[in-house]
Residue, then its C-alpha position, 0 to 999 in steps of 0.5 A: x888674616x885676624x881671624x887666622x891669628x885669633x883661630x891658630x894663636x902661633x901663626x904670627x910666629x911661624x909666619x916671623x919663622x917663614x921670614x927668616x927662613x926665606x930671607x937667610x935662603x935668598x941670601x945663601x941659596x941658589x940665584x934662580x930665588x934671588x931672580x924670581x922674587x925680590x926681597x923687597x917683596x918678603x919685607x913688605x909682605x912682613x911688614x904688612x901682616x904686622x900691622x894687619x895683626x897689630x890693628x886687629x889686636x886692638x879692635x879686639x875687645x879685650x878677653x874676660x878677666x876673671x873674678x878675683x872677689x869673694x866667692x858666691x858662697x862667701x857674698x851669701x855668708x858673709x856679704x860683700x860691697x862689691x867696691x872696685x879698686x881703680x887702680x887694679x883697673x888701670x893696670x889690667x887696662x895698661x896689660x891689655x893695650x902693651x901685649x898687641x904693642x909689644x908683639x908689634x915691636x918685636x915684628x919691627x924689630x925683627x924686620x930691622x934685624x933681618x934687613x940689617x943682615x941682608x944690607x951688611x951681606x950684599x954689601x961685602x960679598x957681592x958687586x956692592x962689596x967692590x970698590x967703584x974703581x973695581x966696578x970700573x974696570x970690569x965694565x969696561x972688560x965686559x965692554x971690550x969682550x962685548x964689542x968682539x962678538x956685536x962686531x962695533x964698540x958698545x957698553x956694558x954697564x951692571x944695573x946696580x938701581x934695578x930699573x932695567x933688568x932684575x927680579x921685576x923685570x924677570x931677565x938678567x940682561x936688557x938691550x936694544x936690538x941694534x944699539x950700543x947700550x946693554x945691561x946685566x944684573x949686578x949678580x951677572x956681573x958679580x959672576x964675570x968679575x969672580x971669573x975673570x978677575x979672580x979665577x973663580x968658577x961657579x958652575x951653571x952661574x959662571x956659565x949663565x953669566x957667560x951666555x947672558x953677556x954673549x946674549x945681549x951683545x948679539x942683541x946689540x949685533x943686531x939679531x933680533x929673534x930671541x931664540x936666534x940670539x940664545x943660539x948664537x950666544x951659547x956658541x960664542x960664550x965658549x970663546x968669551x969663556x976662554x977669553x975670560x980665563x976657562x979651558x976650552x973643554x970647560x967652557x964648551x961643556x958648559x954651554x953644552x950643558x946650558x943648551x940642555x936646559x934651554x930645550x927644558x924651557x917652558x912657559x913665560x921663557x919659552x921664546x928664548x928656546x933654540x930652534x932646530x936648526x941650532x945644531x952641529x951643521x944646522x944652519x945657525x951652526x956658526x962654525x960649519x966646519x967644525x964638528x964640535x958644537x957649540 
């Protein structure tokens, strides 16, 4: 990475640049970023080419001065000592060390800022930004709307620590097949809490939301087979959704539309895609009766 510094001398800041790009769109931008890659990540990352730049700065030797003595043509007519003055030395030495420390600095600095910026975001416009009673209570709806669809009471808590569900984990809900415990992401949770507390709808992050708490609680229903459970989530997400504070044709259109994206499923995510058999009269239809579906 040195030799990358020392070939392209604007590649520390374009990679600082790359920084706040990627920490401003994680912040504002589409929750698929926010899910995929942690932000943890970018600042580690950062703080690790800091210091990779800071150490190969000072193994560096340091570039030539240039000759501030008298011209060859001058020593030949008129002679020269050839004394050095000390304290010129010190102070070139002085500049060649503050210049990498500096550039260092400013990394951190920038870093600090950007991680300032990320904290004081979360911490008012996200699940963060509610109060713990507020949290509360919209947990304990979760729960009440989860154990309608598992069929028993269960619980729904939001991972607020990050040690179930989330970026690393690359899921936005977790729960034991047959249990009674499941968790969703603090940004599921933010999505649910807007729709059912404020009436605000986001579109495919409402309808998400929506599916993925209707996903685990048929987990914890007992259905084990993941493509199963996202069948039968999407059709009870439109009575959740309505239960919650959408109109029935916009609940049902949204799951709709989240059935279209789930045939589009490929690689890691591919177990979760609904089978066939997933369709209006299909043997997974959960209302046969009825010729709309979900």
């Amino acid at each position: 990475m040195q030799r990358l510094a020392d070939r392209f001398p604007l590649l520390p800041t374009a990679l600082r640049v790359a920084l706040v790009v990627f920490v401003l769109a994680w912040i504002f931008g589409p929750y698929e970023l926010r899910s995929a890659v942690p932000v943890w990540v970018a600042f580690l990352v950062a703080l690790g080419l800091e210091i990779n730049f800071f150490v190969g700065a000072l193994g560096r030797p340091p570039a030539p001065q240039p000759d501030r003595g008298p011209q060859e043509v001058d020593r030949e007519r008129y002679g020269y000592l050839g004394w050095v003055d000390e304290e010129d030395e010190v102070l070139e030495d002085r500049g060649s060390l503050w210049a990498p420390v500096s550039r260092f600095l400013a990394g951190l600095a920038l870093i600090a800022a950007l991680a300032l910026v990320f904290w004081f975001v979360e911490s008012r416009t996200g699940w963060d930004s509610l109060s713990v009673e507020t949290r509360a209570e919209a947990q304990d709806r979760f729960s009440t709307e989860a154990s309608r669809i598992a069929g028993k009471p269960v619980r729904i808590r939001c991972d607020e620590s990050g040690a179930y569900v989330g970026a690393v984990q690359h899921a936005d809900g977790v729960a034991t097949v047959g249990g009674e415990l499941a968790y969703l992401t603090p940004e599921r949770c933010h999505d649910l809490y807007r729709l059912a507390f404020d009436g605000e709808v986001t579109s495919s992050q409402t309808a998400r939301a929506l599916a993925v708490l209707a996903h685990e609680a048929w987990h914890l229903r007992g259905i084990d087979d993941e493509g199963t459970t996202e069948c039968y989530a999407l059709q009870s997400a439109v009575q959740l959704g309505e239960r919650l504070g959408l109109s029935e044709d916009t609940a049902r259109r949204m799951m709709q539309q989240q059935i279209v994206e789930n045939t589009g499923r490929t690689g890691a995510g591919t177990e979760y895609v609904v089978p066939p058999d997933c369709r209006d009269g299909g043997t997974l239809d959960l209302d046969p009766r009825s010729d709309r579906f979900p």
